[in-house]
N, CA and C atoms as a LAMMPS dump frame, in Angstrom:
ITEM: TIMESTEP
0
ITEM: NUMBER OF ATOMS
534
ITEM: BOX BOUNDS ff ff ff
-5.0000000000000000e+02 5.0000000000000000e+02
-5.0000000000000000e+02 5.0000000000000000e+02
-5.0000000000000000e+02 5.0000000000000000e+02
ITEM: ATOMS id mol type element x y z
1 1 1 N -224.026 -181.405 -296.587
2 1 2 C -224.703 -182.361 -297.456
3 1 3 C -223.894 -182.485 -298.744
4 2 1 N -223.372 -183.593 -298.828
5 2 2 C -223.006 -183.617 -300.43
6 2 3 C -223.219 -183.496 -301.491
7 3 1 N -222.86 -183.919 -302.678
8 3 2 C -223.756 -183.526 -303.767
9 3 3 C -224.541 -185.109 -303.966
10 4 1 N -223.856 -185.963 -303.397
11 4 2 C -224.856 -187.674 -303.942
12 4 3 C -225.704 -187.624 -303.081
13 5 1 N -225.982 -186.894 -301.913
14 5 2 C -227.661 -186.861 -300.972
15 5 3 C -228.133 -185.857 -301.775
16 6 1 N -227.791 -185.059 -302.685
17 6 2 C -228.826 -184.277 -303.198
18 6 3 C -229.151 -184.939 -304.098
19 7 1 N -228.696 -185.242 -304.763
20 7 2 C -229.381 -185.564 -306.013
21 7 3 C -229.856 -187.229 -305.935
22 8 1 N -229.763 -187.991 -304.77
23 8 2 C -230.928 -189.218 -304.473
24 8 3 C -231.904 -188.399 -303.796
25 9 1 N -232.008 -187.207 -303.146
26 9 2 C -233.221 -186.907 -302.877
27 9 3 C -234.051 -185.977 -303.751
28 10 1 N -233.785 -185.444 -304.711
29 10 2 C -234.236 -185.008 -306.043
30 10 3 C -235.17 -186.165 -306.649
31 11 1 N -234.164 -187.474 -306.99
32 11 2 C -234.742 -187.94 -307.82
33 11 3 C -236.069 -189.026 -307.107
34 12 1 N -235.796 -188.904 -305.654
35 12 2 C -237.15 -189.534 -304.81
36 12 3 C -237.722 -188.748 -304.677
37 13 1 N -238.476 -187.891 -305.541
38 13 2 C -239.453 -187.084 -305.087
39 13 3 C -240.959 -187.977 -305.659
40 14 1 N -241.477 -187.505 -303.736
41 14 2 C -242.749 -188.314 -303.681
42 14 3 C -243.832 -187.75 -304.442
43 15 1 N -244.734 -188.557 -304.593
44 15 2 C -246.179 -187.563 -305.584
45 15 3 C -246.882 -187.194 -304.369
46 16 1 N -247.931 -186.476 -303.963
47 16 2 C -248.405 -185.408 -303.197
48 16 3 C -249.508 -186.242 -303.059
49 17 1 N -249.977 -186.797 -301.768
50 17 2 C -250.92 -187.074 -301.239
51 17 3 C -252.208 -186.75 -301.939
52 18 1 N -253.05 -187.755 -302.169
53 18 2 C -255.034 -187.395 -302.274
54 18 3 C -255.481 -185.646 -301.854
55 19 1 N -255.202 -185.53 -300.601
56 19 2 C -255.506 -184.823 -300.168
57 19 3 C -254.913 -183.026 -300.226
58 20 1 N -253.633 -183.246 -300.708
59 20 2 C -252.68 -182.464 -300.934
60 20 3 C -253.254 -182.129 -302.626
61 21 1 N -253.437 -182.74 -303.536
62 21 2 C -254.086 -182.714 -304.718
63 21 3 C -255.38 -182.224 -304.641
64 22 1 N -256.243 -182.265 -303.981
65 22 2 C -257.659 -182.139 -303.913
66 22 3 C -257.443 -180.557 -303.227
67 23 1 N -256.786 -180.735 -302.369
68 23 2 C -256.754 -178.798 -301.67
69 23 3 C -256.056 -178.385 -302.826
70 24 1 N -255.03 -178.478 -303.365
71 24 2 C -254.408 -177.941 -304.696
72 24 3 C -255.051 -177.552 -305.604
73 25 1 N -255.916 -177.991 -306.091
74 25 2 C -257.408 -177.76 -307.294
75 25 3 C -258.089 -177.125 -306.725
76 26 1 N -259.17 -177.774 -305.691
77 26 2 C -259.985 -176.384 -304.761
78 26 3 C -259.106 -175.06 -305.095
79 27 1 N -258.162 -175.296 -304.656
80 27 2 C -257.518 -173.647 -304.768
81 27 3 C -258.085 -172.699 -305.763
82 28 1 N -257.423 -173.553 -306.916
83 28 2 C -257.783 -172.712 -307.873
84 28 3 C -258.585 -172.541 -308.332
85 29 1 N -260.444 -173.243 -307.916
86 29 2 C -261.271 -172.949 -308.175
87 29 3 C -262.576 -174.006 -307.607
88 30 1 N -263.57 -173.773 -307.631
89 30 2 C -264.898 -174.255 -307.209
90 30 3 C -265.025 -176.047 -307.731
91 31 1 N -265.427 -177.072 -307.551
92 31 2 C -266.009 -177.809 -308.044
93 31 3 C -266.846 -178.84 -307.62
94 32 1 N -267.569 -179.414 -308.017
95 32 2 C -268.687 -180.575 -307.839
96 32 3 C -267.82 -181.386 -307.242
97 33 1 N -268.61 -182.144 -306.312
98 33 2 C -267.629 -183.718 -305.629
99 33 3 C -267.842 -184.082 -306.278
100 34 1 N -268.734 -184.83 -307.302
101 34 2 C -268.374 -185.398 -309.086
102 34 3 C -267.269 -184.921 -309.415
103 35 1 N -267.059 -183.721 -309.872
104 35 2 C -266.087 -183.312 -310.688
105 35 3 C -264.68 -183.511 -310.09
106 36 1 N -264.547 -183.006 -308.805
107 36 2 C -263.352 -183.39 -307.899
108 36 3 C -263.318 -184.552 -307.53
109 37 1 N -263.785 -185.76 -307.653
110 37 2 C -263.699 -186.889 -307.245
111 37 3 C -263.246 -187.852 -308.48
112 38 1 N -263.331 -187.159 -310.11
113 38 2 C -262.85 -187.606 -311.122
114 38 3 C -261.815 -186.993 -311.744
115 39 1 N -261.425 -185.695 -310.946
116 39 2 C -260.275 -185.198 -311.134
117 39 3 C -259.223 -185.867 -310.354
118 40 1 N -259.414 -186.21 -309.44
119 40 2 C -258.572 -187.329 -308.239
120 40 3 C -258.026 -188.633 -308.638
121 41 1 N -258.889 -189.232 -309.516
122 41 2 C -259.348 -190.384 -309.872
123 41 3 C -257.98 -190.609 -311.471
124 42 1 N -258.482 -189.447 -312.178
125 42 2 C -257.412 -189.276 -313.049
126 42 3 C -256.179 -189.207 -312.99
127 43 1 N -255.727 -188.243 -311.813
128 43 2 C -254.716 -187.543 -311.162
129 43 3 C -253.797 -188.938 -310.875
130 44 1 N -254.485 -189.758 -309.991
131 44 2 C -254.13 -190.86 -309.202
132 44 3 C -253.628 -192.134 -310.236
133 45 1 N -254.513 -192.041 -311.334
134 45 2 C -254.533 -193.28 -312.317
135 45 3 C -253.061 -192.768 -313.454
136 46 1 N -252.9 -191.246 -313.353
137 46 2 C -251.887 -190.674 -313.937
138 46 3 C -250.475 -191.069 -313.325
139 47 1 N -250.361 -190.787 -311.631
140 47 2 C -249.315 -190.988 -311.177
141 47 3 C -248.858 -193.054 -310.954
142 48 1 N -250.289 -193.611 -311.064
143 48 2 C -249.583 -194.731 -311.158
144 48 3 C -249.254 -195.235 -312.379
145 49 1 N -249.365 -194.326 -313.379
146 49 2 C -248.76 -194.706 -314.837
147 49 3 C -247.122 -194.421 -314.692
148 50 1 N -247.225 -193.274 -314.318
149 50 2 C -245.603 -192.637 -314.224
150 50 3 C -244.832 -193.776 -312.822
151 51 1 N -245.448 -194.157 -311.867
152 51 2 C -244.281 -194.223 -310.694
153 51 3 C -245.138 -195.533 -310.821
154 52 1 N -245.28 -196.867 -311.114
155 52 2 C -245.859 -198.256 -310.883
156 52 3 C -245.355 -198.62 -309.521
157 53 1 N -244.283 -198.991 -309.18
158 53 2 C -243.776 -199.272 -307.917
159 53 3 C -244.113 -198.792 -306.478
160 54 1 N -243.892 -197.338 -306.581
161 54 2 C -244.031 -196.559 -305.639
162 54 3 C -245.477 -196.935 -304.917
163 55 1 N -246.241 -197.777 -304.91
164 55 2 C -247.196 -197.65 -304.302
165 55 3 C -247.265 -199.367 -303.573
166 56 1 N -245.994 -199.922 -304.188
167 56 2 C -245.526 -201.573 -303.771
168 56 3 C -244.887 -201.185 -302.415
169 57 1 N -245.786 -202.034 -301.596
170 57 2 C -245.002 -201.338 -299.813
171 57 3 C -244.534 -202.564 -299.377
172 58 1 N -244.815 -204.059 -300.63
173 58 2 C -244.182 -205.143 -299.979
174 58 3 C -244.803 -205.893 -298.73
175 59 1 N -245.749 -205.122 -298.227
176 59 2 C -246.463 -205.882 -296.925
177 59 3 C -247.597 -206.425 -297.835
178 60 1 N -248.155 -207.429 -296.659
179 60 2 C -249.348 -208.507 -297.106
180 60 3 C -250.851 -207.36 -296.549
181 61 1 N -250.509 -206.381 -296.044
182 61 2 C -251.633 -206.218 -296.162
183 61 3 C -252.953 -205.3 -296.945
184 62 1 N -253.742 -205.524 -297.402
185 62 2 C -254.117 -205.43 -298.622
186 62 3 C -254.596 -203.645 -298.638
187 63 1 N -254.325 -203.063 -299.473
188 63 2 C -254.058 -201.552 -299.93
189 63 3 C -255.909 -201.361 -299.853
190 64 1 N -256.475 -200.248 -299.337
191 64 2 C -257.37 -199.106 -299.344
192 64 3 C -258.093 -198.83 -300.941
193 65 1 N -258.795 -199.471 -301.455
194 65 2 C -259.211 -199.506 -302.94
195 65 3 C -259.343 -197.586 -303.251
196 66 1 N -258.541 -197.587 -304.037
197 66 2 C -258.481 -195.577 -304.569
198 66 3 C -259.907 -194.642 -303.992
199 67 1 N -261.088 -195.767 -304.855
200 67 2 C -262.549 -195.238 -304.485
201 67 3 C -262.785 -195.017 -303.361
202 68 1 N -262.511 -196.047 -302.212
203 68 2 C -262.489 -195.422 -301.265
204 68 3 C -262.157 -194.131 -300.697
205 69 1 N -261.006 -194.37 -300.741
206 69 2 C -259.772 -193.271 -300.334
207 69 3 C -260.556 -192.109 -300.606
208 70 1 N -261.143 -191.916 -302.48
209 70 2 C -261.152 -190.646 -302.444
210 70 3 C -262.572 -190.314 -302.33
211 71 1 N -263.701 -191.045 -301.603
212 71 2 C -264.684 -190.924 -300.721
213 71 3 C -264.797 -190.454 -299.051
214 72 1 N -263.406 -190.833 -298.888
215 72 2 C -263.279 -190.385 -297.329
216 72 3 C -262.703 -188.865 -297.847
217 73 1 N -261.459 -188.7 -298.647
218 73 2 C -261.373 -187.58 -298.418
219 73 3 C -262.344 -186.447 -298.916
220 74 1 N -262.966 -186.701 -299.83
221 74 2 C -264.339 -185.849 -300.205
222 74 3 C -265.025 -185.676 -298.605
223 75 1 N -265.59 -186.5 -298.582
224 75 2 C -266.127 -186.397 -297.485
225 75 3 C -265.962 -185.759 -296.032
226 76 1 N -264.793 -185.411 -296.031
227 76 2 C -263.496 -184.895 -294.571
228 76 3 C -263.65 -183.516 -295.617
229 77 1 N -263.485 -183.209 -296.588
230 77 2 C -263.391 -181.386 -297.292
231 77 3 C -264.938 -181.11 -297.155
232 78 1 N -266.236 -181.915 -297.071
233 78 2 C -267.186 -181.408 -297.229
234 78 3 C -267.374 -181.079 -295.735
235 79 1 N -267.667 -181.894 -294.972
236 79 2 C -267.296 -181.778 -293.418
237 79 3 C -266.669 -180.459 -292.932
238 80 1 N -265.555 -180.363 -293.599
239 80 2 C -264.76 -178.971 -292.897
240 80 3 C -265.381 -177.858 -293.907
241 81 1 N -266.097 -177.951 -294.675
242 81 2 C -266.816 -177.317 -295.618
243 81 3 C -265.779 -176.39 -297.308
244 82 1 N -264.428 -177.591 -296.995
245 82 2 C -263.763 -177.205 -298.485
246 82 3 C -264.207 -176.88 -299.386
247 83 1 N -266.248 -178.345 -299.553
248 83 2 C -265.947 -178.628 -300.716
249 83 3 C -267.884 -178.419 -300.444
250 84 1 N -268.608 -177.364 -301.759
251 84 2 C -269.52 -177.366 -301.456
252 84 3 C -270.399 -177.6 -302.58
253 85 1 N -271.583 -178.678 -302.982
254 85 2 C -272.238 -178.868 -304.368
255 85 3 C -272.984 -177.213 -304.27
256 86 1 N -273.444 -176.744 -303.778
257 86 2 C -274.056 -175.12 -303.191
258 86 3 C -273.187 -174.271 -303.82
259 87 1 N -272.122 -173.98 -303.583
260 87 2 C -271.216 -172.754 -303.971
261 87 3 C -270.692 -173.288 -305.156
262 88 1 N -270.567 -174.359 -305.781
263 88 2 C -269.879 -174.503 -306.859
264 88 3 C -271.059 -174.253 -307.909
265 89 1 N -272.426 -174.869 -307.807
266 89 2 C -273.468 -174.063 -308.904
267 89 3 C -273.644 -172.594 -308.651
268 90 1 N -273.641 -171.908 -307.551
269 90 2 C -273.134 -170.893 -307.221
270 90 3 C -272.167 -170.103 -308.061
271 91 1 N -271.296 -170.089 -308.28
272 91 2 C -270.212 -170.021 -309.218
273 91 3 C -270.363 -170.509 -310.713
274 92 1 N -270.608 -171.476 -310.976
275 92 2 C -271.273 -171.611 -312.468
276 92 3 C -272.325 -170.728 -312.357
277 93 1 N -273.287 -170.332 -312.289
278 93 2 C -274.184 -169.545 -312.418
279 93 3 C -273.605 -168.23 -312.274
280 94 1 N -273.619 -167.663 -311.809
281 94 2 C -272.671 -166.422 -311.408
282 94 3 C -271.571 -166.277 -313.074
283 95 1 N -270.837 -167.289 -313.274
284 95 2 C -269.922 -167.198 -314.276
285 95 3 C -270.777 -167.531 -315.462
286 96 1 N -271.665 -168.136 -315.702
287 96 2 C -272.301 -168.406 -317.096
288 96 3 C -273.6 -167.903 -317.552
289 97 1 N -273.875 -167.211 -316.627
290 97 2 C -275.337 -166.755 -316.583
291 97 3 C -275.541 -165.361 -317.433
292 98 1 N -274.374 -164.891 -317.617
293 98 2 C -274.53 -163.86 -318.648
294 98 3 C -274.709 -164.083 -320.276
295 99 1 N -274.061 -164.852 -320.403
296 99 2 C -273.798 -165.962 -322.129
297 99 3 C -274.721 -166.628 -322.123
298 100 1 N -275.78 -167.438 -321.074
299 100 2 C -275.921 -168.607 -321.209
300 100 3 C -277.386 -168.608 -320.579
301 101 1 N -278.629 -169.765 -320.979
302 101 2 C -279.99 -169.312 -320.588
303 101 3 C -280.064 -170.409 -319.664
304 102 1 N -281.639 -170.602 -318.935
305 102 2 C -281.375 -171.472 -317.895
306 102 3 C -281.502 -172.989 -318.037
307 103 1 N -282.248 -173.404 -319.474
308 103 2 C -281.808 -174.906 -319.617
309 103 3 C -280.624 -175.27 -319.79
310 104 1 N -279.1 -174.357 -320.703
311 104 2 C -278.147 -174.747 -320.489
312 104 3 C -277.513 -175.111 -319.497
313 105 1 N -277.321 -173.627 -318.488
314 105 2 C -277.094 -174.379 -316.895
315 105 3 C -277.338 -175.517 -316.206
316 106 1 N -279.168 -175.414 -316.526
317 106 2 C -279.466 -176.616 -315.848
318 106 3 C -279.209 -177.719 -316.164
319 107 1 N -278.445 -178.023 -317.447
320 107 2 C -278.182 -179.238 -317.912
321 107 3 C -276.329 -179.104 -317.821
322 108 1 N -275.643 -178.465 -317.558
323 108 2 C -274.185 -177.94 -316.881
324 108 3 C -274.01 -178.674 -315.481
325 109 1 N -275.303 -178.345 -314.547
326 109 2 C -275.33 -178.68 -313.302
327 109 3 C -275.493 -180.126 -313.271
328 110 1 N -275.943 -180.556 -313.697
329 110 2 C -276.821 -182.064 -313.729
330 110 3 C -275.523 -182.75 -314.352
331 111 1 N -274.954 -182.38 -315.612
332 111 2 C -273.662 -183.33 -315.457
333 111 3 C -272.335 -183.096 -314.653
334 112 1 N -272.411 -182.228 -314.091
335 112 2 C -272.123 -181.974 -312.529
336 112 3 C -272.194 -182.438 -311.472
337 113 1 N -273.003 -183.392 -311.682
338 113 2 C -273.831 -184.043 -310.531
339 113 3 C -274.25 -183.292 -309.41
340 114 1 N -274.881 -181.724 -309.777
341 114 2 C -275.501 -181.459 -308.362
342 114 3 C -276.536 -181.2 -308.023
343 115 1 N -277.018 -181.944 -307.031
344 115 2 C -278.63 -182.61 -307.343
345 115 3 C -279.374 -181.175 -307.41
346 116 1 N -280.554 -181.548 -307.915
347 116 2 C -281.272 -180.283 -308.505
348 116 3 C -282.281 -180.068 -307.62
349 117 1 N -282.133 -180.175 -306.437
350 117 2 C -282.731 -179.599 -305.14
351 117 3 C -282.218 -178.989 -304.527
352 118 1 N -281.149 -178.701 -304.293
353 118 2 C -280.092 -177.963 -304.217
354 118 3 C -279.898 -176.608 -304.732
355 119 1 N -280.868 -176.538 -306.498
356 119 2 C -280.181 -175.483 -307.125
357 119 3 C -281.625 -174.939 -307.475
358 120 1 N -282.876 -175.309 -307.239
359 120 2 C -283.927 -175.009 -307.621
360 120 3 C -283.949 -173.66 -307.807
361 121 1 N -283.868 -173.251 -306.599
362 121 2 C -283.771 -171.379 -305.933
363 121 3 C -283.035 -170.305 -307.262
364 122 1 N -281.819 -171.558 -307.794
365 122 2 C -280.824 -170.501 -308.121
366 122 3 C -281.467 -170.72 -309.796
367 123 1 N -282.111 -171.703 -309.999
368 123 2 C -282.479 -171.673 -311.59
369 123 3 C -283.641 -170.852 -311.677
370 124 1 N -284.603 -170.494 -310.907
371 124 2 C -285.828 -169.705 -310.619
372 124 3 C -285.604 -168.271 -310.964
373 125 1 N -284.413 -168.38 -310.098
374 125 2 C -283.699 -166.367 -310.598
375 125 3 C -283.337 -166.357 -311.79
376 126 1 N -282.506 -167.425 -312.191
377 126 2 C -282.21 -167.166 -313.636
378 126 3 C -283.606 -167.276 -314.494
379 127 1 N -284.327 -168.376 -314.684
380 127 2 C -285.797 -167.901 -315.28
381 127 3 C -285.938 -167.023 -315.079
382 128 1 N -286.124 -165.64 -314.051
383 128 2 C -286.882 -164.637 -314.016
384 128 3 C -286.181 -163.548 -314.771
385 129 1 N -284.597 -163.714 -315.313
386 129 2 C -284.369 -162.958 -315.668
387 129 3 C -283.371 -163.496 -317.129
388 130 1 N -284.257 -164.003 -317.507
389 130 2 C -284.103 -165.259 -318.773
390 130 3 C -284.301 -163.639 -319.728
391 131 1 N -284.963 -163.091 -319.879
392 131 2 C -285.268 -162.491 -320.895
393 131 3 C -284.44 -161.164 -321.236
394 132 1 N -284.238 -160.328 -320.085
395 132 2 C -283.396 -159.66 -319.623
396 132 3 C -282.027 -159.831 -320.469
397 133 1 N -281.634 -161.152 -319.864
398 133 2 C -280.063 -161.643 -320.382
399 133 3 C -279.934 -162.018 -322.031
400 134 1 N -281.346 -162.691 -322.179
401 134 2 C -281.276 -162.796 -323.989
402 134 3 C -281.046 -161.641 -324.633
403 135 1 N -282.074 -160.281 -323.828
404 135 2 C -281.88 -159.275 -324.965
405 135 3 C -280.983 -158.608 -324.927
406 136 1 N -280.217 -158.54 -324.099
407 136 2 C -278.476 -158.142 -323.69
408 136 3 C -277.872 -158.768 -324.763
409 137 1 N -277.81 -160.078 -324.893
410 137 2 C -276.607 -161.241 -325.314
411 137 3 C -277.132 -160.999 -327.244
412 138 1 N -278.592 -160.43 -327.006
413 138 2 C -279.09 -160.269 -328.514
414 138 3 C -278.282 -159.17 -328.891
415 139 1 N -278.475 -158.105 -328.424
416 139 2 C -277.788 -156.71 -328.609
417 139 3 C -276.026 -156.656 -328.594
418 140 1 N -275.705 -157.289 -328.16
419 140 2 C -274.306 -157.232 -328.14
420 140 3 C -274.132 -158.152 -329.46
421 141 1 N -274.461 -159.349 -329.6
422 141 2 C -273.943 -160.12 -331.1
423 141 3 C -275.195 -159.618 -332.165
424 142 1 N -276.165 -159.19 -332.226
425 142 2 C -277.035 -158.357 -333.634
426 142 3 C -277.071 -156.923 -333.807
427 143 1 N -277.742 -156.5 -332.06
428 143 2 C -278.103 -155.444 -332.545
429 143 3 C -279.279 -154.659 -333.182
430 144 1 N -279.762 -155.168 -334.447
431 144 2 C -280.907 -154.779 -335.252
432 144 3 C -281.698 -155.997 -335.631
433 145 1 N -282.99 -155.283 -335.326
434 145 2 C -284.115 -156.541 -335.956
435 145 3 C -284.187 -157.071 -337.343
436 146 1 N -284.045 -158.346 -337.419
437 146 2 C -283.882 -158.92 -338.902
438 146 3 C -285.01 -158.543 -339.483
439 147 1 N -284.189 -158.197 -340.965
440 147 2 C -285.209 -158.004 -341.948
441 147 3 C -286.174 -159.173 -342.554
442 148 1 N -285.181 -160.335 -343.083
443 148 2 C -285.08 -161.188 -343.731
444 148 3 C -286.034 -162.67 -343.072
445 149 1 N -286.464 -163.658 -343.122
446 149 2 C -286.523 -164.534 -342.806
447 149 3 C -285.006 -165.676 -342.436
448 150 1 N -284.367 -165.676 -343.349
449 150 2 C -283.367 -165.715 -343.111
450 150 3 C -282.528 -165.937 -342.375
451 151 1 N -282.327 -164.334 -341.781
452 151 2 C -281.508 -163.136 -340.562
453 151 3 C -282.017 -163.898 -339.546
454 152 1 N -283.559 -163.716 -339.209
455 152 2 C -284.369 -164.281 -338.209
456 152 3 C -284.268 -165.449 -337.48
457 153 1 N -284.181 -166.576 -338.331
458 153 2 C -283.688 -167.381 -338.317
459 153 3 C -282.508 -167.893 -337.71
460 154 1 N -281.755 -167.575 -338.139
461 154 2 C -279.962 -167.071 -337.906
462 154 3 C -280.13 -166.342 -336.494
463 155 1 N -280.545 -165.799 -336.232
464 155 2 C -280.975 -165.192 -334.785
465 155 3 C -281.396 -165.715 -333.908
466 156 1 N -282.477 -166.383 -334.347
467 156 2 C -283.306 -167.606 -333.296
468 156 3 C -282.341 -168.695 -332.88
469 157 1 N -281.772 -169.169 -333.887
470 157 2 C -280.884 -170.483 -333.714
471 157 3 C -279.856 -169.986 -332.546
472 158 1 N -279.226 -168.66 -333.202
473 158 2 C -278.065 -168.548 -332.134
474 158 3 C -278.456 -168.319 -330.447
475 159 1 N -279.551 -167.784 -330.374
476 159 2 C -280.256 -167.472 -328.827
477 159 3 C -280.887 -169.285 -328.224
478 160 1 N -281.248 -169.945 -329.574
479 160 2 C -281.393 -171.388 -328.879
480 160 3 C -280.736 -172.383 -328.578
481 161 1 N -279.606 -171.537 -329.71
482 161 2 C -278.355 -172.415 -328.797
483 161 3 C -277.374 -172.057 -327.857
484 162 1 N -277.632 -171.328 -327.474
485 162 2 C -277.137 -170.647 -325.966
486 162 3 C -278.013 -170.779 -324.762
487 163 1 N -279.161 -171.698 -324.675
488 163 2 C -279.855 -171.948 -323.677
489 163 3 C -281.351 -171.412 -323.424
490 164 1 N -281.478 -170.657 -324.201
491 164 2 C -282.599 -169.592 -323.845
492 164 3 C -284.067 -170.365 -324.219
493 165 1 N -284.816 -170.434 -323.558
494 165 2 C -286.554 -170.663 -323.623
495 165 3 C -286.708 -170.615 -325.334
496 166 1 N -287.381 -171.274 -325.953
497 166 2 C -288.047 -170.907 -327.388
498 166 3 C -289.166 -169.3 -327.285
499 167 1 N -289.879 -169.344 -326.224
500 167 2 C -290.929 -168.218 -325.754
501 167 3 C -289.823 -167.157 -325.804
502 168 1 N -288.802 -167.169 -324.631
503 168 2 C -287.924 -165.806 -324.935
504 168 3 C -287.185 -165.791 -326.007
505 169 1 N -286.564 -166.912 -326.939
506 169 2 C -285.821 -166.412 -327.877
507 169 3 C -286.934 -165.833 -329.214
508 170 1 N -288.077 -166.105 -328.95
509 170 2 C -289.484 -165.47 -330.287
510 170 3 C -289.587 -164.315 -330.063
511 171 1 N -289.614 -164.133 -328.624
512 171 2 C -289.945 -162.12 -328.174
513 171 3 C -289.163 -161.557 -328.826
514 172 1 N -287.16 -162.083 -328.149
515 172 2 C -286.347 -161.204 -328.481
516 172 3 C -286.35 -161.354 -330.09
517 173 1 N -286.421 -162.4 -330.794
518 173 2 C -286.284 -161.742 -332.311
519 173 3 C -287.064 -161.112 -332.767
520 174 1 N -288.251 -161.253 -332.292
521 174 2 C -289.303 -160.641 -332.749
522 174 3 C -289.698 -158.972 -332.304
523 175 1 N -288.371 -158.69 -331.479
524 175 2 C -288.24 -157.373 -330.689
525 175 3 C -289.407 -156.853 -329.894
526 176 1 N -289.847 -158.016 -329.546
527 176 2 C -291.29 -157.739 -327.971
528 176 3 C -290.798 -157.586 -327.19
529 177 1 N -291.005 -156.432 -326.119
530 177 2 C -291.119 -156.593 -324.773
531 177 3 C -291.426 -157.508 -323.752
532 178 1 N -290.281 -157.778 -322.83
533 178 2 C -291.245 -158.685 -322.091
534 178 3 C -292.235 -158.783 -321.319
């Protein structure tokens, strides 16, 4: 091989199939067919910024609209079970459920798009152990019961803004049992 076939085939390097992209991401981690279907979407709208041509085949007949495309292949990873709305709240939960209370999640999931019949089961456990996880997440960033109104305050806010029930974030500042 010479050196002028190498380097015309260097510089034709093709972009990687829908599908080749979509197993590529799965790889490295869990996601919503929302989320993977707008990661695709980007991906795709990216490479026809960079390569315009490359997708000019010169024939009359009319190209596969993207949306499509990346509806069938969603659909072919869910099928072979690549791609699951189940295991990916699965995994958010699992990963956020220590930091985080169960309206946050549940509002994580939902712009996620994964329908919330689906996840009922898994937000139920986290409610049950909503309180549990506050007074963990309390103890690790306070520690001691506020003196102050103040402190209290400052306490409440930070447990309500991490997701937690108003009912459990009053116990835990208020250092009740649950």
């Amino acid at each position: 091989m010479s050196e002028l076939d190498r380097s015309t085939k260097k510089g034709n390097k093709q972009s990687p199939s829908l599908k080749a992209r979509a197993l590529r991401l799965l790889s490295m981690r869990e996601y919503s067919r929302k989320g993977l279907a707008s990661k695709l979407a980007e991906s795709a709208a990216r490479m026809l910024k960079l390569h315009p041509l490359e997708g000019d085949s010169g024939l009359a007949v009319p190209e596969i609209p993207l949306e499509v495309q990346i509806e069938a292949v969603l659909d072919d990873f869910e099928a072979r079970g690549w791609l699951s709305d189940q295991r990916f709240a699965e995994a958010l939960v699992r990963r956020r459920s220590e930091r985080f209370g169960a309206r946050k999640i549940q509002d994580e999931l939902a712009q996620a798009g994964v329908d919330s019949s689906k996840t009922a089961d898994l937000l139920k456990n986290l409610k049950e152990t909503e309180y549990q996880r506050a007074h963990e997440l309390w103890l690790r960033k306070f520690g001691v019961l506020a003196t102050d109104q103040k402190e209290r305050a400052r306490q409440y806010r930070f447990l309500a803004s991490k997701g937690f029930s108003s009912a459990v974030v009053s116990k835990v500042v208020a250092g009740r049992p649950d």
